[in-house]
BALOBA-1460 file (C-alpha; in Angstrom, 3 decimals):
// residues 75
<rec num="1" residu="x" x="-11.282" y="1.523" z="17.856"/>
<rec num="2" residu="x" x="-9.625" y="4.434" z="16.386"/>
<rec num="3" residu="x" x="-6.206" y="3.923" z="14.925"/>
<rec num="4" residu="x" x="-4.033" y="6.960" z="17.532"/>
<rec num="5" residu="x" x="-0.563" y="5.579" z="16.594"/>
<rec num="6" residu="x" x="-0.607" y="2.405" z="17.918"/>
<rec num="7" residu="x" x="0.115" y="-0.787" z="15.140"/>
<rec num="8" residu="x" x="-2.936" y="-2.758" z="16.218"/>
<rec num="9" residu="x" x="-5.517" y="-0.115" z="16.930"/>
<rec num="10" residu="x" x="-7.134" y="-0.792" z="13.447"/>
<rec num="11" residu="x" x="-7.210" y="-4.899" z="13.655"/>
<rec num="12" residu="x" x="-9.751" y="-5.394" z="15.352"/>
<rec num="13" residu="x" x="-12.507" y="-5.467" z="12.985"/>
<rec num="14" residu="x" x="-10.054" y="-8.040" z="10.595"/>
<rec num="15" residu="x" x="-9.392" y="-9.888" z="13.711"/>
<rec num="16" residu="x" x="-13.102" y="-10.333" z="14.579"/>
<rec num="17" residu="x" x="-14.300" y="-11.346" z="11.212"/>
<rec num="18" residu="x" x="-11.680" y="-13.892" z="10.046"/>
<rec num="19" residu="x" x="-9.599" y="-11.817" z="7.991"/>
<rec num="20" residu="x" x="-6.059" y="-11.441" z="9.209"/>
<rec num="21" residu="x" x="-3.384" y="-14.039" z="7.659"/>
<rec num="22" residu="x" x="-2.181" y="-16.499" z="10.365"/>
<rec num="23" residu="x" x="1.445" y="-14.153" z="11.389"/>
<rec num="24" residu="x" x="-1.196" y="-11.303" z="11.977"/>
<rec num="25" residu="x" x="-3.731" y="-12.968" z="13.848"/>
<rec num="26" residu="x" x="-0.875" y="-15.008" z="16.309"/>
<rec num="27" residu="x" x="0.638" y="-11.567" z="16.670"/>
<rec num="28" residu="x" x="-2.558" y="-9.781" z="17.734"/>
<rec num="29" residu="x" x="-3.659" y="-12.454" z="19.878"/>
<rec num="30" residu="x" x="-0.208" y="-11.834" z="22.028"/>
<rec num="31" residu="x" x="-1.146" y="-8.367" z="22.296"/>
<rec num="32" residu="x" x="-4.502" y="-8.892" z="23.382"/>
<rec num="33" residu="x" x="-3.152" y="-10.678" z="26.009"/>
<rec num="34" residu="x" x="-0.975" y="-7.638" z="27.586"/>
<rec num="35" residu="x" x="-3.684" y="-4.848" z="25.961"/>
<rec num="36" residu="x" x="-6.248" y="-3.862" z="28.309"/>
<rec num="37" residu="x" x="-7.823" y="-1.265" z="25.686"/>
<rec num="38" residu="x" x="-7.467" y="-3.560" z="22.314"/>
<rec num="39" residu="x" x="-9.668" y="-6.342" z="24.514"/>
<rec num="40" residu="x" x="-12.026" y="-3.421" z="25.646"/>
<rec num="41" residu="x" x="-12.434" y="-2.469" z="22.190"/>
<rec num="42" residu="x" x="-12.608" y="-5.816" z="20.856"/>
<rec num="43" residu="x" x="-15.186" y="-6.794" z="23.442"/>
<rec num="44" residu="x" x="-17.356" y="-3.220" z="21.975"/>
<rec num="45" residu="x" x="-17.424" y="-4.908" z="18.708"/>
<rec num="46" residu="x" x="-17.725" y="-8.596" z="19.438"/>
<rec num="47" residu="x" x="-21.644" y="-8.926" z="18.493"/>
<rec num="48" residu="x" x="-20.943" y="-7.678" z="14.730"/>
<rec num="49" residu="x" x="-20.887" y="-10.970" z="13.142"/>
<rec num="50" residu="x" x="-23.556" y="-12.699" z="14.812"/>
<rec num="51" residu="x" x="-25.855" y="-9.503" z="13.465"/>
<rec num="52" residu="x" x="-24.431" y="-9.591" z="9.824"/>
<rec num="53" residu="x" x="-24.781" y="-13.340" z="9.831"/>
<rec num="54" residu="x" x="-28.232" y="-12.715" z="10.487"/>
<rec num="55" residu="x" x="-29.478" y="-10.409" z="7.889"/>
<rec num="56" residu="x" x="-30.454" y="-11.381" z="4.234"/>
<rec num="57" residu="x" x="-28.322" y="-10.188" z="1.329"/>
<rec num="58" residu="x" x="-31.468" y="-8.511" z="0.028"/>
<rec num="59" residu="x" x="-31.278" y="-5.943" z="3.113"/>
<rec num="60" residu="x" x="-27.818" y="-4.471" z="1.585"/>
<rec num="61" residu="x" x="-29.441" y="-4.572" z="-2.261"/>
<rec num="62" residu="x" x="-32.685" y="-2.772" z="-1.021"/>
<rec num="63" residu="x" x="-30.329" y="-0.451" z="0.644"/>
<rec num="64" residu="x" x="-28.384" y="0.408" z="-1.946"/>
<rec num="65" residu="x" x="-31.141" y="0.511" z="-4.629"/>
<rec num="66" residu="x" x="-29.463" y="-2.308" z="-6.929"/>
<rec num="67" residu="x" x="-31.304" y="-4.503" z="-8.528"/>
<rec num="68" residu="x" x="-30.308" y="-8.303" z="-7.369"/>
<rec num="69" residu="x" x="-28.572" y="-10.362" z="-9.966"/>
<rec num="70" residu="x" x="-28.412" y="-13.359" z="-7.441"/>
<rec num="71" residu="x" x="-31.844" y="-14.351" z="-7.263"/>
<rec num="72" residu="x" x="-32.715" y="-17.595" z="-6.189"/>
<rec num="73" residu="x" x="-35.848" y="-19.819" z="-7.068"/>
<rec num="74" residu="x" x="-37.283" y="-18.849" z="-4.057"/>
<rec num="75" residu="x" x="-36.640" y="-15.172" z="-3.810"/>
């Protein structure tokens, strides 16, 4: 959702994934409930986790070219 002046247009990511403090997250919960386009937008974005949760770390390190300093036993 692109941030065009309103003060939660750019939450919604932080909402989804966990990240807002407990004030922030109450507060954009009560606007979700009178904010047709924050729910819209919300609803866009709503698969992100489940697909990051599903990758291996080793997708990011091959994308970025960095060698992994993480390694396991059985990586």
């Amino acid at each position: 959702m692109s941030n065009d002046g309103r003060p939660y247009a750019r939450l919604d990511a932080a909402y989804l994934l966990g990240a807002l403090d407990a004030d922030e997250r109450l507060a954009y919960e009560a606007h979700l409930a009178i904010c047709r386009r924050c729910r819209a937008g919300l609803a866009e974005i709503s698969a992100i986790p489940s697909l990051l949760a599903g990758l291996d770390e080793s997708v990011f390190i091959l994308a970025l070219g960095v060698p992994c300093l993480f390694r396991t036993a059985d990586r």
